[in-house]
Backbone as ProteinMPNN parsed JSONL, in Angstrom:
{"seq_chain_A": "XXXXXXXXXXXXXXXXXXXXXXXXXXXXXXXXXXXXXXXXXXXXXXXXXXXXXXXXXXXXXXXXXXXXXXXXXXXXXXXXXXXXXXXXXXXXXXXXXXXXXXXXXXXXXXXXXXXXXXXXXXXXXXXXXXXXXXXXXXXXXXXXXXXXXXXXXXXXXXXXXXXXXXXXXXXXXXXXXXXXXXXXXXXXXXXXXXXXXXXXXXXXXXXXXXXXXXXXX", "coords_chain_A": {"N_chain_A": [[55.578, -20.899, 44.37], [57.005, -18.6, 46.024], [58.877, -15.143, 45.026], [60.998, -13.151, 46.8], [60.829, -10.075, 48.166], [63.736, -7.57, 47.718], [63.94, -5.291, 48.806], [61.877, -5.416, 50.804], [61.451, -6.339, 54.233], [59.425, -9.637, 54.1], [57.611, -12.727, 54.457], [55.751, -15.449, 53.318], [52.993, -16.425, 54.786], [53.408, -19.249, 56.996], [51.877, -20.899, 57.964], [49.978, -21.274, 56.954], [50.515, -21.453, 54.023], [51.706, -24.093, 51.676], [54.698, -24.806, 50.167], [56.213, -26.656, 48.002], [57.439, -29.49, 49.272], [58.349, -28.143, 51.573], [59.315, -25.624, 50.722], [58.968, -22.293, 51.24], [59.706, -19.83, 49.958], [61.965, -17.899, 47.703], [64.922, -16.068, 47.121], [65.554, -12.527, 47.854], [67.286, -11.08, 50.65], [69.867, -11.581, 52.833], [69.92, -10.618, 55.382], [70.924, -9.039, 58.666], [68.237, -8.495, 60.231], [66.087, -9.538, 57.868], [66.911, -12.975, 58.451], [66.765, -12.75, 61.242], [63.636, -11.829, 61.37], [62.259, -14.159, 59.979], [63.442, -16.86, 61.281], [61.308, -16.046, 63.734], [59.299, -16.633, 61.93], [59.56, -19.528, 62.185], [61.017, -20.005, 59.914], [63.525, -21.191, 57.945], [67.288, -20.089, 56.028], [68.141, -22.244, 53.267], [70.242, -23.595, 51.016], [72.547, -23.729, 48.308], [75.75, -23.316, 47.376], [76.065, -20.933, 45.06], [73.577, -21.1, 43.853], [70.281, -19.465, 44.486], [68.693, -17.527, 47.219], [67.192, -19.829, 49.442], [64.365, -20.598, 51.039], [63.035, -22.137, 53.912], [60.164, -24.086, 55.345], [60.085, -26.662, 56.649], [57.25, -29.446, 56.869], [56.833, -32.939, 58.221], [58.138, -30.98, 60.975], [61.249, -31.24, 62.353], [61.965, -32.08, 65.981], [62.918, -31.553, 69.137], [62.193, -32.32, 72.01], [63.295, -31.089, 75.817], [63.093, -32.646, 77.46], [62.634, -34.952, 76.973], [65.32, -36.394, 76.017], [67.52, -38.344, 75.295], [69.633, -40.643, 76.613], [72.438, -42.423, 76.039], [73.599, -45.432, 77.859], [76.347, -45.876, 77.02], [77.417, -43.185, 76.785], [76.691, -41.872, 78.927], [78.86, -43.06, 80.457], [80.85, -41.791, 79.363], [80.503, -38.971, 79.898], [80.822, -39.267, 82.593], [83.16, -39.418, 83.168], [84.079, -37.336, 82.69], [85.677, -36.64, 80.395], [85.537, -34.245, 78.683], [85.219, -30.75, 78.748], [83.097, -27.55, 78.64], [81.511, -24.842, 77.463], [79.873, -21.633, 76.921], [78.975, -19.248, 74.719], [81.494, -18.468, 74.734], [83.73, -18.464, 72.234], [82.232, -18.287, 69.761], [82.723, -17.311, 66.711], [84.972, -19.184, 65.91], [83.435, -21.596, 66.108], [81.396, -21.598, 64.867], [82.87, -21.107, 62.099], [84.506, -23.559, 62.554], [82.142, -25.658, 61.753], [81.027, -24.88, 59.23], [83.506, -25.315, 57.476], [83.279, -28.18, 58.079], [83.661, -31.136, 56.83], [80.91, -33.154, 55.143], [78.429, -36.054, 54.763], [77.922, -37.278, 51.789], [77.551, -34.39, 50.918], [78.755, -31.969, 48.774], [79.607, -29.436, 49.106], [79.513, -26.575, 51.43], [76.695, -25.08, 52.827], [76.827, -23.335, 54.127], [77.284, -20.343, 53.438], [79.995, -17.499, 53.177], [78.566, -14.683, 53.398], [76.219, -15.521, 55.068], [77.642, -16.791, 56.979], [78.673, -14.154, 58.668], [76.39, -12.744, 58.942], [75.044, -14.438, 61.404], [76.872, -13.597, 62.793], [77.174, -11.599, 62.998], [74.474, -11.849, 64.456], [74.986, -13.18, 66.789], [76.475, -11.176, 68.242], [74.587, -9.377, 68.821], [73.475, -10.811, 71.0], [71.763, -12.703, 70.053], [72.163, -15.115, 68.787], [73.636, -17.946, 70.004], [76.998, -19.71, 70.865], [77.778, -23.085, 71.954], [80.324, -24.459, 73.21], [82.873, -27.088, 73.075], [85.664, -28.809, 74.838], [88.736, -30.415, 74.838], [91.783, -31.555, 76.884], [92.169, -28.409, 76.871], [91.386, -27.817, 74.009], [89.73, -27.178, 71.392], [87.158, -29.001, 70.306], [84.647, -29.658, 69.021], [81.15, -28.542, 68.933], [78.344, -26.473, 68.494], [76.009, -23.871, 66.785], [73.464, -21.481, 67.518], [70.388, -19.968, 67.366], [68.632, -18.135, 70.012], [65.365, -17.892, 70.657], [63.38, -16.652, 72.875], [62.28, -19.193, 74.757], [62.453, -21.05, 73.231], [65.202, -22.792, 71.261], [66.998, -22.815, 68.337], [69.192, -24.632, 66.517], [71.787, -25.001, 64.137], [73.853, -25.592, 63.254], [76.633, -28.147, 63.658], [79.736, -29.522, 64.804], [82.577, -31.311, 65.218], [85.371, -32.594, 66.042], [86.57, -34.609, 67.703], [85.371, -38.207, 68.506], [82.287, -38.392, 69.462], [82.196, -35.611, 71.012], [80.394, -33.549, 69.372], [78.131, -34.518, 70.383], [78.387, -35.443, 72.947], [78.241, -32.222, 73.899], [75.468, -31.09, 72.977], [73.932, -33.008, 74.913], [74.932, -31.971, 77.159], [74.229, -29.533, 77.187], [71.565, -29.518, 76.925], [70.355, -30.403, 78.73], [71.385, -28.901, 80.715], [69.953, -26.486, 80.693], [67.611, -27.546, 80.677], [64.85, -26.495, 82.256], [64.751, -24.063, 81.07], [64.383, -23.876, 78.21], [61.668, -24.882, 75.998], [61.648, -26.107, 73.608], [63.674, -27.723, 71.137], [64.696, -26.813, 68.005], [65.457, -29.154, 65.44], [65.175, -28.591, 62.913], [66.174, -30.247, 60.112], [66.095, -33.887, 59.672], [68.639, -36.075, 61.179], [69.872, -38.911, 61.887], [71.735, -38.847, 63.884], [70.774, -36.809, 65.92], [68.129, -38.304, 66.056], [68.886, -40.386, 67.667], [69.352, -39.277, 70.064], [66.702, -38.806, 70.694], [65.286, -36.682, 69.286], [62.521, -35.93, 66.971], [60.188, -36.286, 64.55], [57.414, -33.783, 64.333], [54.093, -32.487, 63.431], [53.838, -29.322, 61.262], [52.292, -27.398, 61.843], [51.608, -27.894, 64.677], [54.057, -27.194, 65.562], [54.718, -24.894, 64.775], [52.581, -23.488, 66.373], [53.489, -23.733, 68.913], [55.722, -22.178, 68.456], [54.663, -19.624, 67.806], [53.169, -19.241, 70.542], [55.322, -18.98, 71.742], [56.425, -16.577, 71.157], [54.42, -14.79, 71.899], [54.569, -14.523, 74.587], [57.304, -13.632, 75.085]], "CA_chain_A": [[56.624, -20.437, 45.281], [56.863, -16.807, 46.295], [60.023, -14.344, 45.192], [60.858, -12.189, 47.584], [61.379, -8.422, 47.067], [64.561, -7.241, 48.445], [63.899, -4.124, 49.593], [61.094, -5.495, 51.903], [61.323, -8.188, 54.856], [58.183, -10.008, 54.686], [57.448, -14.077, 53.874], [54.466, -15.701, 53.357], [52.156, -16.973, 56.3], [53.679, -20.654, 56.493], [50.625, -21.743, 58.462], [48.39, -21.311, 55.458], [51.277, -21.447, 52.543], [52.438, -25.04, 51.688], [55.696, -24.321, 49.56], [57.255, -28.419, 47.727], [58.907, -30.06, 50.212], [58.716, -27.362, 53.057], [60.047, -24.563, 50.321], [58.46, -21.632, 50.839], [60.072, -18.837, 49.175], [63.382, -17.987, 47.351], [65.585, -14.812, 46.81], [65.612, -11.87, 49.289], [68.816, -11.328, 51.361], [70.332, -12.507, 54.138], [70.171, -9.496, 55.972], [70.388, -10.093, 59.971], [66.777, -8.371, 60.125], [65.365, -10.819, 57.631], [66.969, -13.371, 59.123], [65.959, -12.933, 62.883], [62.051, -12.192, 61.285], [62.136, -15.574, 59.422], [63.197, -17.493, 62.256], [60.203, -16.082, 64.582], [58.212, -17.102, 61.874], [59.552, -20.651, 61.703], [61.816, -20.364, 58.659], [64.985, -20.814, 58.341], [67.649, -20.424, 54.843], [69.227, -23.328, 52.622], [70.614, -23.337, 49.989], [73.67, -24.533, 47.925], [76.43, -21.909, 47.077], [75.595, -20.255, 43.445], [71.752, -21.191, 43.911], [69.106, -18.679, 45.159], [68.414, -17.969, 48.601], [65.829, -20.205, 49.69], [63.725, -20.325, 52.469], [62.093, -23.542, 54.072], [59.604, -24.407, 56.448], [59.01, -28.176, 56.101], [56.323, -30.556, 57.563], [56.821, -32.311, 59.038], [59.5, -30.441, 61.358], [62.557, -32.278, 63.623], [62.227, -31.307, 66.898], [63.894, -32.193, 70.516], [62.151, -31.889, 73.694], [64.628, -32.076, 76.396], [62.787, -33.508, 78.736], [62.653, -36.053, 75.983], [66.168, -36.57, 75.469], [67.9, -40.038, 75.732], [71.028, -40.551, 76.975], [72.724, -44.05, 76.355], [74.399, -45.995, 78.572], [78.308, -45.671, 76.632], [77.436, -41.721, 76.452], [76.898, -41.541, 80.181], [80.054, -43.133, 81.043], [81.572, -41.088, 79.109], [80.421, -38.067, 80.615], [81.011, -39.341, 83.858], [84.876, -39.491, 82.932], [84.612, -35.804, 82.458], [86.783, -36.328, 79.02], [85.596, -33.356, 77.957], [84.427, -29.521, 79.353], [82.107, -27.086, 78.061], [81.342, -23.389, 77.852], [78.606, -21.258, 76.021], [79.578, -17.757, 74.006], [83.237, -18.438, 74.72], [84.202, -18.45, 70.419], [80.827, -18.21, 68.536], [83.187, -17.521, 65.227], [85.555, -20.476, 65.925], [82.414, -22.725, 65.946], [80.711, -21.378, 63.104], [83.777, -21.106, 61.381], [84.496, -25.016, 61.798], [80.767, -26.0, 61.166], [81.485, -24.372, 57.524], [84.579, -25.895, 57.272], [83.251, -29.596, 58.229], [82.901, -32.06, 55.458], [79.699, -33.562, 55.91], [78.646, -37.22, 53.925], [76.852, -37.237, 50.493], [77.796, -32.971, 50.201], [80.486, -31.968, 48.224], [80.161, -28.869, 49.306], [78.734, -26.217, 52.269], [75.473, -24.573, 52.552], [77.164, -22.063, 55.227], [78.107, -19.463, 52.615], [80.396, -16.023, 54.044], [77.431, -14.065, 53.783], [75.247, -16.341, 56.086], [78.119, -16.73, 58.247], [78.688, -13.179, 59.153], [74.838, -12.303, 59.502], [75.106, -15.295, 62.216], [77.968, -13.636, 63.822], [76.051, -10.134, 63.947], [73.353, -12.161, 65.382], [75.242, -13.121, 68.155], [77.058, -9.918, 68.331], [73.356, -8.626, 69.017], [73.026, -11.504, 71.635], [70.543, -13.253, 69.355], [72.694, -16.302, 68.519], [74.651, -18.485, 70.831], [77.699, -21.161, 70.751], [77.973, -23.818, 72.58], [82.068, -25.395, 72.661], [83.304, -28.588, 73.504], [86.869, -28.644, 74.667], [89.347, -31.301, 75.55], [92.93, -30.87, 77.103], [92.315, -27.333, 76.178], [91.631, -27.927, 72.584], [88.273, -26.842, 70.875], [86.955, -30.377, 69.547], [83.466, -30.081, 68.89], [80.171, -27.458, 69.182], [77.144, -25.975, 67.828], [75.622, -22.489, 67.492], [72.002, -21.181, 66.76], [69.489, -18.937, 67.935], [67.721, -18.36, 70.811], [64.207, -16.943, 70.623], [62.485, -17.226, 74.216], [62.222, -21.041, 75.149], [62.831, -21.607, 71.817], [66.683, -22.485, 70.503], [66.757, -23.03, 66.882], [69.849, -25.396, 65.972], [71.871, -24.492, 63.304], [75.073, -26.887, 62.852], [77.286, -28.762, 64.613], [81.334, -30.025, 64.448], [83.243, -32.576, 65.703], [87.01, -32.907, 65.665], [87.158, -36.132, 68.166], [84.365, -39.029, 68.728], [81.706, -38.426, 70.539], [82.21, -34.248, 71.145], [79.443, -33.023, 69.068], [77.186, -35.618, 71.041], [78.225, -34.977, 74.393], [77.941, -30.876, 73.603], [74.168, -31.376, 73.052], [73.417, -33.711, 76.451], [75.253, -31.087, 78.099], [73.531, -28.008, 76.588], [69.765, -29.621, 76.973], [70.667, -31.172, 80.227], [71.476, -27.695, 81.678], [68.693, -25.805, 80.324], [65.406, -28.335, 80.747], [63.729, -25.737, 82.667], [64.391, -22.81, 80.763], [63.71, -24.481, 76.86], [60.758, -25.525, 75.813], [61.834, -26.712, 72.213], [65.015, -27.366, 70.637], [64.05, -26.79, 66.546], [66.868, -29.538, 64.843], [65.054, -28.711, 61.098], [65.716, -31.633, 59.616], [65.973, -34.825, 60.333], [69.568, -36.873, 60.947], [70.277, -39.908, 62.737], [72.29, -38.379, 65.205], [70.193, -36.253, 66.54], [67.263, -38.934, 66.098], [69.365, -41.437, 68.527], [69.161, -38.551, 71.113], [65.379, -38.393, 71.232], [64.806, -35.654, 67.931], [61.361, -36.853, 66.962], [59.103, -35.431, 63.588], [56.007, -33.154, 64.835], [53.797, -31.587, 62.492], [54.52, -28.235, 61.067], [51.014, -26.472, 62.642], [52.142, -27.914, 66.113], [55.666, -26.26, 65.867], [54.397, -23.127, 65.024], [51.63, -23.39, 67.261], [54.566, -23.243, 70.201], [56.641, -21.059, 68.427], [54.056, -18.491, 68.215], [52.794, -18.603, 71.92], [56.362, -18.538, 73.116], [56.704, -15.276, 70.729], [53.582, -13.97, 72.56], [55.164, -14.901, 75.845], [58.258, -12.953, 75.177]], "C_chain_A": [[56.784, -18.928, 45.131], [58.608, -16.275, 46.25], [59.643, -13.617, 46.05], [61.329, -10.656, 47.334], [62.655, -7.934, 48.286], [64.512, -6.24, 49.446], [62.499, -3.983, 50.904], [61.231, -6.288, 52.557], [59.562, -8.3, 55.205], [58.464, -11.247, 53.904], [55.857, -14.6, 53.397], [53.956, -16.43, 54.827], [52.452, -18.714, 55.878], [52.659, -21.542, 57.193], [49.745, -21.781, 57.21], [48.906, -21.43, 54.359], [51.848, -22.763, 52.706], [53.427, -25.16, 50.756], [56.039, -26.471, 49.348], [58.115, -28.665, 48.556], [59.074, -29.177, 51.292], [59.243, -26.065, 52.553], [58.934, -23.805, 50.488], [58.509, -20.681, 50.114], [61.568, -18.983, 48.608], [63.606, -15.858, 46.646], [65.349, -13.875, 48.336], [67.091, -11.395, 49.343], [69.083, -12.055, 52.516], [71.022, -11.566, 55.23], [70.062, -9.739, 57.829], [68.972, -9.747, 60.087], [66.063, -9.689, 59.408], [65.742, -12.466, 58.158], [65.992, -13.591, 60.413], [64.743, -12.976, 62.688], [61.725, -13.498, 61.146], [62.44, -16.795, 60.445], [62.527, -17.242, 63.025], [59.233, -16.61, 63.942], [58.41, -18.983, 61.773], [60.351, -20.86, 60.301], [62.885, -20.346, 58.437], [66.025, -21.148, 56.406], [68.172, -21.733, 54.837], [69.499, -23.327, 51.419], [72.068, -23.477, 49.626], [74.373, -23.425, 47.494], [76.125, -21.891, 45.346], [74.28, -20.248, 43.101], [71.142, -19.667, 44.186], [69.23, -19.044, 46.464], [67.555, -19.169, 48.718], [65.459, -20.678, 50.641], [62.683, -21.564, 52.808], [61.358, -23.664, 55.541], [59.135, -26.034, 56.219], [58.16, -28.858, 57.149], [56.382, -32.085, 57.399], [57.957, -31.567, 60.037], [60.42, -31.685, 62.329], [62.64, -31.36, 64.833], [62.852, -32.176, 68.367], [63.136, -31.173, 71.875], [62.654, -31.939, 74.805], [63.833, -32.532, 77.289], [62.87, -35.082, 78.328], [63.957, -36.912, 75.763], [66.899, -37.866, 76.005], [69.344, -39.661, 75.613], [71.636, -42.258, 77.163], [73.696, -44.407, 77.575], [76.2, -45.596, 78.438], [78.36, -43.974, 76.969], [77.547, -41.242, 78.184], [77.949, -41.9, 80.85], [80.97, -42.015, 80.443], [81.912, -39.708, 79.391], [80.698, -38.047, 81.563], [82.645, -39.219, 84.206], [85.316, -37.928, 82.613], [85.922, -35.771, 81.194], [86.373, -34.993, 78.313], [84.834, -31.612, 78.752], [83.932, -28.331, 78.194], [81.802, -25.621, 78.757], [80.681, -22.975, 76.754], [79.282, -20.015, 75.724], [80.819, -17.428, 74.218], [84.007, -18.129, 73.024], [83.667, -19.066, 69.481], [81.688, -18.314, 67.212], [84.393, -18.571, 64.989], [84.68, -21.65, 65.624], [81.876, -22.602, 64.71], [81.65, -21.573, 61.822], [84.194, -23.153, 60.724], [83.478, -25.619, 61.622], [80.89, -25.312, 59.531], [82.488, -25.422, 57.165], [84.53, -27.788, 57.228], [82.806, -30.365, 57.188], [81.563, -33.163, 56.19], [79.388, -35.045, 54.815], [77.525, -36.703, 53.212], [76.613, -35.12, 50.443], [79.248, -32.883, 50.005], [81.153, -30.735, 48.536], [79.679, -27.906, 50.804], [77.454, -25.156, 52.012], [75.766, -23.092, 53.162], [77.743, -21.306, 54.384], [78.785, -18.115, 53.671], [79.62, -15.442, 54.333], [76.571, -14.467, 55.19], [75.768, -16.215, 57.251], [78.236, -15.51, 58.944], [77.873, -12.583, 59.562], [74.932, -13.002, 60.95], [76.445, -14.795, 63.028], [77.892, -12.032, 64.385], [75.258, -10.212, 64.601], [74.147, -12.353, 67.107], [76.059, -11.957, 69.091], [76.089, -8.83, 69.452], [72.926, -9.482, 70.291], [71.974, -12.168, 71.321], [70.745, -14.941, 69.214], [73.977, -16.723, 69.834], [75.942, -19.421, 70.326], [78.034, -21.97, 71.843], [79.678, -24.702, 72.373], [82.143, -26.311, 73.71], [84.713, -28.187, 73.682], [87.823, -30.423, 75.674], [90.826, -30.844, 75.181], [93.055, -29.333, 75.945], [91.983, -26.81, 74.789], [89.803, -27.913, 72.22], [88.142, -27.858, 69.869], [85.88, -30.367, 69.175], [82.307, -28.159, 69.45], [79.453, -27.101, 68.58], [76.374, -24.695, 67.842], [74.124, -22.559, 66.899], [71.146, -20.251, 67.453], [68.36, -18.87, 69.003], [66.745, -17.254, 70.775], [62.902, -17.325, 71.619], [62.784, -18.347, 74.723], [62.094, -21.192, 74.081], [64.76, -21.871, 71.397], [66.204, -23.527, 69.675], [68.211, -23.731, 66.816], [70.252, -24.851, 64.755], [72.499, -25.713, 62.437], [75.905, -27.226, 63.89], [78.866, -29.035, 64.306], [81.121, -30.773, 65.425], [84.585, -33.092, 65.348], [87.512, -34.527, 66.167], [85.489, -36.942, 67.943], [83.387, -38.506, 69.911], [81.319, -36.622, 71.236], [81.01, -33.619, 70.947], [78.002, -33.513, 69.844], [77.227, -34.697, 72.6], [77.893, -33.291, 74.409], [76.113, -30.549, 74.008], [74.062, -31.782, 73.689], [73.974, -32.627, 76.919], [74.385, -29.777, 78.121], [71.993, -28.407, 76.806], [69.952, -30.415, 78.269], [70.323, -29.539, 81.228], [70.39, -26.374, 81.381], [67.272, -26.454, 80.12], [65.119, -27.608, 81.314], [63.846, -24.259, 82.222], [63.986, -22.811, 78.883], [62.939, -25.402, 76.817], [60.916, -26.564, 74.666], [63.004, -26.362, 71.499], [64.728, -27.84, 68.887], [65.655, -27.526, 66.026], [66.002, -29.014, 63.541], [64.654, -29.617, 60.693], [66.302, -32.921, 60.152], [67.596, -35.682, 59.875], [69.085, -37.835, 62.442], [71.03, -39.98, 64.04], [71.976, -38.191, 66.491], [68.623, -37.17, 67.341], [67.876, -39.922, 67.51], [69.373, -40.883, 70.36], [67.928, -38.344, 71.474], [64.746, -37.324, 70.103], [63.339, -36.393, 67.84], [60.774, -35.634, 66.003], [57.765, -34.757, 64.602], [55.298, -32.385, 63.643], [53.61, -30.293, 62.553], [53.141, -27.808, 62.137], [51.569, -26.733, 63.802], [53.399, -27.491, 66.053], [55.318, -25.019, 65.87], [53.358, -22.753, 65.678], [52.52, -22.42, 68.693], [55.041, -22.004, 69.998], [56.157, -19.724, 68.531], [53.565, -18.324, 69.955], [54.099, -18.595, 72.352], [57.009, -17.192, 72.489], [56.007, -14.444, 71.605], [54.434, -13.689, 74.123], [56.805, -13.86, 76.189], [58.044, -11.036, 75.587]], "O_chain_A": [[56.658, -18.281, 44.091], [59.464, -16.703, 47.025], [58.478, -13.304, 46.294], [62.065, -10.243, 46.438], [62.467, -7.962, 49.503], [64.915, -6.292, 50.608], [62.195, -3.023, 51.613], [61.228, -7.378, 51.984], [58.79, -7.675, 55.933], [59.235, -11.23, 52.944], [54.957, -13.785, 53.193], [54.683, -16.857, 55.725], [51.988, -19.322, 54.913], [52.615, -22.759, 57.013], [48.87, -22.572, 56.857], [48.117, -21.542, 53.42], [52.516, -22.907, 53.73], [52.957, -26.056, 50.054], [56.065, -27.308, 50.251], [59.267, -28.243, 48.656], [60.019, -29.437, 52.036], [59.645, -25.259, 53.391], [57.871, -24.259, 50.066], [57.491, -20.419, 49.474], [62.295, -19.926, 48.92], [62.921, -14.98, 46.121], [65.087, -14.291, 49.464], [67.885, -11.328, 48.405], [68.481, -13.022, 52.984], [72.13, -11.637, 55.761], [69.224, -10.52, 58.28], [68.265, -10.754, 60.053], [65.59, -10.638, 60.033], [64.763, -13.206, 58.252], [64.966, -14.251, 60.579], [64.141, -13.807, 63.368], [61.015, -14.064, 61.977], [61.641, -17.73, 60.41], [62.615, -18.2, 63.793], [58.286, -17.089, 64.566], [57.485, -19.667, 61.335], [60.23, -21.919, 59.686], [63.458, -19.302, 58.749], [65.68, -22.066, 55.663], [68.569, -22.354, 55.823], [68.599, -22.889, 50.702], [72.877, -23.362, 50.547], [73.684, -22.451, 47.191], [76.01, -22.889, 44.634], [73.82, -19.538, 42.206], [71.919, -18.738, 43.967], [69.604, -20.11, 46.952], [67.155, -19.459, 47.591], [66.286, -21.32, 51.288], [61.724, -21.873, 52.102], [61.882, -23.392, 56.622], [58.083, -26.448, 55.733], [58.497, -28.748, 58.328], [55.93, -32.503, 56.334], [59.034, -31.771, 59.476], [60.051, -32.762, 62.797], [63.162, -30.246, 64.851], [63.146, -33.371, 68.38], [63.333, -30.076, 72.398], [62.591, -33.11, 75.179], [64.551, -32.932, 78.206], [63.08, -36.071, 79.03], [63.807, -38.065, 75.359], [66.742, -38.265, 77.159], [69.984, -38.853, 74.94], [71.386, -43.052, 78.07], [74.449, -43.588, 78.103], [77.0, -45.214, 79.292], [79.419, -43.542, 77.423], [78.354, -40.408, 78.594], [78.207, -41.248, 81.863], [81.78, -41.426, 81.158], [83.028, -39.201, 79.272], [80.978, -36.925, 81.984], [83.161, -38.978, 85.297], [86.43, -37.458, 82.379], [86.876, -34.994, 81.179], [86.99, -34.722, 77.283], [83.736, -31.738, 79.294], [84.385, -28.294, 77.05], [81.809, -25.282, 79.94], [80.722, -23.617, 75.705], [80.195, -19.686, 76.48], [81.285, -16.315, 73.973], [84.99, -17.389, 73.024], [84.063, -19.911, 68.678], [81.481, -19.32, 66.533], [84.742, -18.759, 63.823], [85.105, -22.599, 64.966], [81.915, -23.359, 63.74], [81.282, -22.075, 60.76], [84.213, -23.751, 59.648], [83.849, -26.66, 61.079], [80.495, -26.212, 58.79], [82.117, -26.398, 56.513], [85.324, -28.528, 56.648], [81.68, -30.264, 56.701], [81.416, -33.684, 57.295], [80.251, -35.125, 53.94], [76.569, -36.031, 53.598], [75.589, -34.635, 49.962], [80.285, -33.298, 50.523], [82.362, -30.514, 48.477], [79.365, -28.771, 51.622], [77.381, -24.507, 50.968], [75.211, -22.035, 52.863], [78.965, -21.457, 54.413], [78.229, -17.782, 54.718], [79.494, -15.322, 55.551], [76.383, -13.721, 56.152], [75.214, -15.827, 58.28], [77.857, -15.666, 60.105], [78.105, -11.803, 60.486], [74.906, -12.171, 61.857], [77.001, -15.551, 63.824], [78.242, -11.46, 65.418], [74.909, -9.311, 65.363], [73.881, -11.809, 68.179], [76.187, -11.927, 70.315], [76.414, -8.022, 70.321], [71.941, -8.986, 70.839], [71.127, -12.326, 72.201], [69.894, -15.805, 69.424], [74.853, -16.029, 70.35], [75.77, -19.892, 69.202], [78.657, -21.416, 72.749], [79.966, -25.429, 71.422], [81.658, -26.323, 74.841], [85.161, -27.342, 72.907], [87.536, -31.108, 76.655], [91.249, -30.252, 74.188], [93.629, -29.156, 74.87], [92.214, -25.659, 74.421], [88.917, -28.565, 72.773], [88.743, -27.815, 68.796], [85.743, -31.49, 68.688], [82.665, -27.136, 70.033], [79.824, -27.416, 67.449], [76.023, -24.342, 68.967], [73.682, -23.377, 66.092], [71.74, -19.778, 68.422], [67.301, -19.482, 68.864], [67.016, -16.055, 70.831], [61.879, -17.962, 71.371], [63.893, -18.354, 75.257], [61.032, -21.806, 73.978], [65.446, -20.854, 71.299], [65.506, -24.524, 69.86], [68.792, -22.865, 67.472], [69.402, -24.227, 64.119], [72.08, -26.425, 61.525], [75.884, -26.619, 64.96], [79.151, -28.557, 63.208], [80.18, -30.978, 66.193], [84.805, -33.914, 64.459], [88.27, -35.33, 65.622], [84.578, -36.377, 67.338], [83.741, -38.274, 71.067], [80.279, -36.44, 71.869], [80.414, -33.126, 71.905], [76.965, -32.851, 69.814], [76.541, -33.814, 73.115], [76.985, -33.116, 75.222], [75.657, -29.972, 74.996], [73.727, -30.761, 74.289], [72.991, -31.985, 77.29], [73.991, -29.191, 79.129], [71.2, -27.466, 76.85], [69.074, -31.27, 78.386], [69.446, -29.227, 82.033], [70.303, -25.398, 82.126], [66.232, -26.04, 79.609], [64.064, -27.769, 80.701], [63.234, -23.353, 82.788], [63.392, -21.867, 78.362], [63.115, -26.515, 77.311], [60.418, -27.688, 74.73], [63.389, -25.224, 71.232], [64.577, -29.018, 68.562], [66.725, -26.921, 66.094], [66.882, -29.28, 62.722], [63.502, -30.05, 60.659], [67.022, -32.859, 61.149], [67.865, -35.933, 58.7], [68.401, -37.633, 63.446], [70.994, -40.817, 64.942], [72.32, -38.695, 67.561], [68.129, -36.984, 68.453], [67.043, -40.086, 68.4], [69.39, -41.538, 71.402], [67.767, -37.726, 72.527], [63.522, -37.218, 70.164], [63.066, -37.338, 68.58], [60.774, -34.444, 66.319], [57.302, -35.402, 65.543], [55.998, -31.673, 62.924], [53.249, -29.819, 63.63], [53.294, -28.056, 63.333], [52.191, -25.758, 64.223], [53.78, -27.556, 67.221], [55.532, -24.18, 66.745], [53.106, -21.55, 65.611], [52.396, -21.305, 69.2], [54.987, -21.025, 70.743], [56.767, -18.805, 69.076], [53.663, -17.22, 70.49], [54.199, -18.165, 73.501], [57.958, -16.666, 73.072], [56.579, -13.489, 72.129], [54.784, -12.578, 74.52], [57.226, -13.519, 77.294], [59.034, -10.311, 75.685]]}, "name": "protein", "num_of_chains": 1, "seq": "XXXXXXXXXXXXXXXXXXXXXXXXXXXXXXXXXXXXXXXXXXXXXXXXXXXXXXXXXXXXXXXXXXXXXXXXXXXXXXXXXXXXXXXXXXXXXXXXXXXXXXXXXXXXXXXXXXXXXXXXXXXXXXXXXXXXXXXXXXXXXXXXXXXXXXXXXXXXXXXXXXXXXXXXXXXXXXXXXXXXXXXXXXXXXXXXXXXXXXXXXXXXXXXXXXXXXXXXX"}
């Protein structure tokens, strides 16, 4: 596994570096530069608060094609009832803020350290990173932010104050953009996301895309 030197952004080539488990490197910063590089190349941080940075590309990856995306039966009524409305870069640090804040099952604690969050709120500052909000009677229930790089959006995290919010958010958000995303990068792999159509691909074919839709940019 490769340290990284602070005072330079560079990673290793994750097409040709296989790092345990998808790790490829650790240390660095969490500078928005290294950042934004590391997600063109496919990498994105994790890491537990008091740990080391550390930097993962795993194989194989979780990804979401929307053309792909399944929509159940209960989920479409429920949309059809308009219980809930939706707006994009309306309060990026409200979302991020309760995606930190959300207890999540089997962690005790969050991965979203201050640092991280504030890089992620220069990113979108920079128009790099988006949020997506959920709202019902007025009330910010649900949403997800992450990065868009071409026909690429990268996934970050998600909330959910009522049932069903964080769900409908996503159908809405890959509903209204099938013809301008090619690939929606979830990481790793939950059940959630899996029930929506998510589906493993191997790492070379992710970064296959991700590089021609870098070229493409």
């Amino acid at each position: 596994m490769v340290r990284l030197d602070e005072n330079e952004i560079s990673f290793p080539d994750p097409e040709v570096y296989d790092g345990h488990d998808g790790l490829i490197a650790f240390g660095g910063d969490l500078s928005v530069e290294r950042i934004w590089f590391a997600y063109q190349l496919g990498i994105f941080p994790w890491f537990n608060p008091g740990e080391e940075i550390l930097w993962w590309c795993p194989d194989p990856r979780f990804v979401l094609i929307p053309s792909e995306i399944k929509v159940s039966k209960s989920m479409k009524k429920i949309l059809n009832k308009n219980i809930f409305t939706f707006s994009e870069n309306k309060n990026f640090r409200e979302v991020i803020k309760n995606c930190q804040q959300t207890e999540r099952t089997g962690q005790s604690g969050t991965w979203l350290s201050d640092e991280l969050m504030n890089s992620f709120i220069k990113l979108h500052e920079y128009g790099l990173a988006k949020s997506i909000e959920v709202w019902k009677d007025g009330e910010l229930v649900g949403g997800f932010y992450g990065l868009q790089i071409g026909n690429v959006f990268c996934g970050e995290s998600m909330f959910a104050k009522v049932s069903n919010a964080s769900k409908a958010g996503f159908i809405h958000f890959v509903e209204s953009n099938k013809n301008d995303i090619e690939l929606i990068d979830c990481q790793s792999h939950t059940e959630h996301l899996e029930s929506l159509g998510a589906k493993m691909i191997p790492k070379r074919e992710f970064l296959k895309i991700l590089h021609e839709n870098n070229e493409r940019r």
